[in-house]
C-alpha positions as CSV (number, residue, x, y, z in Angstrom):
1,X,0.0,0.0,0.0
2,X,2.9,2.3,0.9
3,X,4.1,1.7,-2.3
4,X,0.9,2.1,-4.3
5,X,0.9,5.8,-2.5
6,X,4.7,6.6,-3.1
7,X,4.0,5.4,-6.8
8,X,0.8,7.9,-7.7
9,X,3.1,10.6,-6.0
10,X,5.5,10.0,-8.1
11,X,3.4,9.8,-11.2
12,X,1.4,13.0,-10.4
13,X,5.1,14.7,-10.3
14,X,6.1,13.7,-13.2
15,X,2.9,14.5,-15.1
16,X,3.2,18.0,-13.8
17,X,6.5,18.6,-14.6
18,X,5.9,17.4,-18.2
19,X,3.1,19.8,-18.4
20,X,5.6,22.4,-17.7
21,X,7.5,21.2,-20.3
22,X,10.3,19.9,-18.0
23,X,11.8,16.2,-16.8
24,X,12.4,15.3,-13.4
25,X,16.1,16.2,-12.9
26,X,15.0,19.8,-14.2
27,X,16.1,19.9,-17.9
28,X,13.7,20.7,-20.9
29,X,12.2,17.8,-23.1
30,X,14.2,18.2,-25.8
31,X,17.1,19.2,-23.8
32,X,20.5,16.5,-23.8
33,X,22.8,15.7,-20.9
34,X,26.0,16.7,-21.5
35,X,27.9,14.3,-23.3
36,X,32.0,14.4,-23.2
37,X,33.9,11.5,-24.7
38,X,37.9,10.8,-23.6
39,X,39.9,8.3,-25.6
40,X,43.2,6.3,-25.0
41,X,42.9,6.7,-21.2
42,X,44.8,3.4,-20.6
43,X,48.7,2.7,-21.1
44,X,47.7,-0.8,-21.0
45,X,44.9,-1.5,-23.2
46,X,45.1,-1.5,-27.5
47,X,42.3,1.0,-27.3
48,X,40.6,2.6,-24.1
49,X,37.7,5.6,-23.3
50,X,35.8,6.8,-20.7
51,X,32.2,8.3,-21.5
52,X,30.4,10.6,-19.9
53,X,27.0,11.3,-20.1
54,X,25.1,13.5,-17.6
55,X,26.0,11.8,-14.1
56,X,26.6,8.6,-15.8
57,X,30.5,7.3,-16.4
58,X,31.4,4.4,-18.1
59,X,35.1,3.4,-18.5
60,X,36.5,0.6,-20.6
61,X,39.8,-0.8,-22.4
62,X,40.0,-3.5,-24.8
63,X,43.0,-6.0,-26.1
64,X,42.2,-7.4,-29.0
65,X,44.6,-10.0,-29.1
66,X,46.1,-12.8,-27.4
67,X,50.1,-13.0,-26.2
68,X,52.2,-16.1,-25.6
69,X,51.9,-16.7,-21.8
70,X,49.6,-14.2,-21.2
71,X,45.9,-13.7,-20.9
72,X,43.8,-11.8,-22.6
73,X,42.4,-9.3,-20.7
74,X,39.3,-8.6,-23.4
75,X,37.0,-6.0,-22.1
76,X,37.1,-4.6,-18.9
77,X,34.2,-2.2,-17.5
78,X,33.6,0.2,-14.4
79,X,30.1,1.4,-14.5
80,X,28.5,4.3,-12.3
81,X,25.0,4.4,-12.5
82,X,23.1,7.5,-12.4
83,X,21.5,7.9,-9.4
């Protein structure tokens, strides 16, 4: 039941706010987070970024192949959500 309540608060908040012509977290509809895009971050990957987009942060490097003796590291993640 709490959660029925919490839910049509939530809802009713939302449906003002996009009468107003705005989302949740402030910005207009047809407005973008703010996207910025770093590459070759790593010394030890073949190819490496890290993406930003609003709050949200991904980071990843890639080898692509493998070495004698060695293990291939593939694809390695850190991921932030946005909260």
């Amino acid at each position: 039941m709490a959660n029925d309540i919490l839910m049509e608060l939530q809802t009713g908040k939302i449906i003002e706010l996009m009468k107003q012509g705005k989302r949740i977290d402030g910005r207009a509809l047809d407005e973008y987070r703010k996207l910025e895009i770093f590459h070759n971050i790593s010394q030890n990957a073949e190819g490496s970024a890290r993406v930003k987009l609003g709050e949200t942060e991904v980071v990843a490097g890639v080898n692509s192949r493998r070495r004698k003796h060695q293990r291939w590291s593939g694809i390695s993640a850190a991921f932030k959500p946005d909260l």
